[in-house]
C-alpha positions in Angstrom: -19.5 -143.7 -122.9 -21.5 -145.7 -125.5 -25.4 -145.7 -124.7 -27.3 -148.8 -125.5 -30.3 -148.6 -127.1 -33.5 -151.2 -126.4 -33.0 -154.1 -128.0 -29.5 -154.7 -129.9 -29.8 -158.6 -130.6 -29.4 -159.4 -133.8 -30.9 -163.0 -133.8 -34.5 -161.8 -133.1 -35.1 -164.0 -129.7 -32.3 -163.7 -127.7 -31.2 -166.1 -124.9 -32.9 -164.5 -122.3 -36.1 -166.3 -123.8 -34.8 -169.6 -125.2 -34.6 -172.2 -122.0 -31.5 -174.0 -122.1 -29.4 -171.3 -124.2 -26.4 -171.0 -122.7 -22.5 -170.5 -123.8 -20.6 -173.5 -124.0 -17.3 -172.3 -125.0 -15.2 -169.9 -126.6 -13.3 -171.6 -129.3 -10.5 -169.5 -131.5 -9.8 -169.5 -135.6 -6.6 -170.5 -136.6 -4.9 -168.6 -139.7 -6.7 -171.4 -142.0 -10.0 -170.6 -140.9 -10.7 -173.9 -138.5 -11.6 -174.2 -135.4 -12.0 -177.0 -133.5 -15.4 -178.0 -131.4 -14.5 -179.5 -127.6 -14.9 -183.1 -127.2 -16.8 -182.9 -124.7 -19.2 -180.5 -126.8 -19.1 -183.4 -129.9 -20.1 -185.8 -127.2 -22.6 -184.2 -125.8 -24.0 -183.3 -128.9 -23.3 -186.8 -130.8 -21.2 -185.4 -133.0 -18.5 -188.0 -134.9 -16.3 -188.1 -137.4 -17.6 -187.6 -140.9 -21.1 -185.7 -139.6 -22.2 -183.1 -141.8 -23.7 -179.6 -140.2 -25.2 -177.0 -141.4 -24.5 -173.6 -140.5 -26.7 -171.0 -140.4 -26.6 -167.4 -140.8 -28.2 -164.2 -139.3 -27.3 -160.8 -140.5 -28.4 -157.5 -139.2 -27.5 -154.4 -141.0 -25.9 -155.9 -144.1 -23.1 -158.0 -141.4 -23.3 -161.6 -139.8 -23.8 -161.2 -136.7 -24.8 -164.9 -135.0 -23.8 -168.5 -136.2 -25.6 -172.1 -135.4 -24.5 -175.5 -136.1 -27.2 -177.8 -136.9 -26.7 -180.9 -137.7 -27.5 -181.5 -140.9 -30.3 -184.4 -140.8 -32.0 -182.4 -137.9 -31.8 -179.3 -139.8 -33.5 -181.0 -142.7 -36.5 -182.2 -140.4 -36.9 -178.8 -139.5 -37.2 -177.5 -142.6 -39.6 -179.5 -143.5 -41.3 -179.2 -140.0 -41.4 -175.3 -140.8 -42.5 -175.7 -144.5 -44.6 -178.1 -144.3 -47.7 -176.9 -142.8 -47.1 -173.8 -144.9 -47.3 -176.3 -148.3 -50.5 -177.9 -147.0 -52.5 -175.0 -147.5 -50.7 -173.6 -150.5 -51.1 -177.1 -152.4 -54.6 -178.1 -153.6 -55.2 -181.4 -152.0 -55.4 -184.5 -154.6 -58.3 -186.2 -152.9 -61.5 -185.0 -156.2 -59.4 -187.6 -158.1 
């Protein structure tokens, strides 16, 4: 019998604390490496045709262990929503000019 130890998620918060985290689906890789997202998840999402999305990465002991799709334009804003305060304080302010 395989003990679990404390906490084994590899995405640091896992859905227990995230409101709304839930799975949606369980979608399979064909021998090309595509899979294909349910319409009703596009749609729900506002995902069309052409949309670009970013996947990201978590690893945990040198293997990927979760994968998000974001799309891309929203991934951008929260980069910058993440970064930005951080580049407030780290560049002088241009206002002595």
């Amino acid at each position: 019998m395989v003990k679990k130890s404390g906490n084994n998620a590899c995405c640091g918060p896992t859905c227990e604390s995230m409101s709304g985290c839930k799975v949606e689906a369980v979608i399979s890789v064909d021998e090309r490496g595509q899979m294909v997202l349910p319409k009703e998840m596009r749609a729900k999402a506002g995902i069309r045709a052409g949309d670009k999305l970013a996947l990201v990465s978590w690893e945990k002991e040198g293997k990927v262990c979760c994968l998000v799709l974001i799309k891309a334009g929203d991934f951008g804003e929260m980069v910058k929503g993440f970064l930005g305060p951080m580049m407030q304080e780290i560049m002088p302010s241009d206002t002595g000019k």
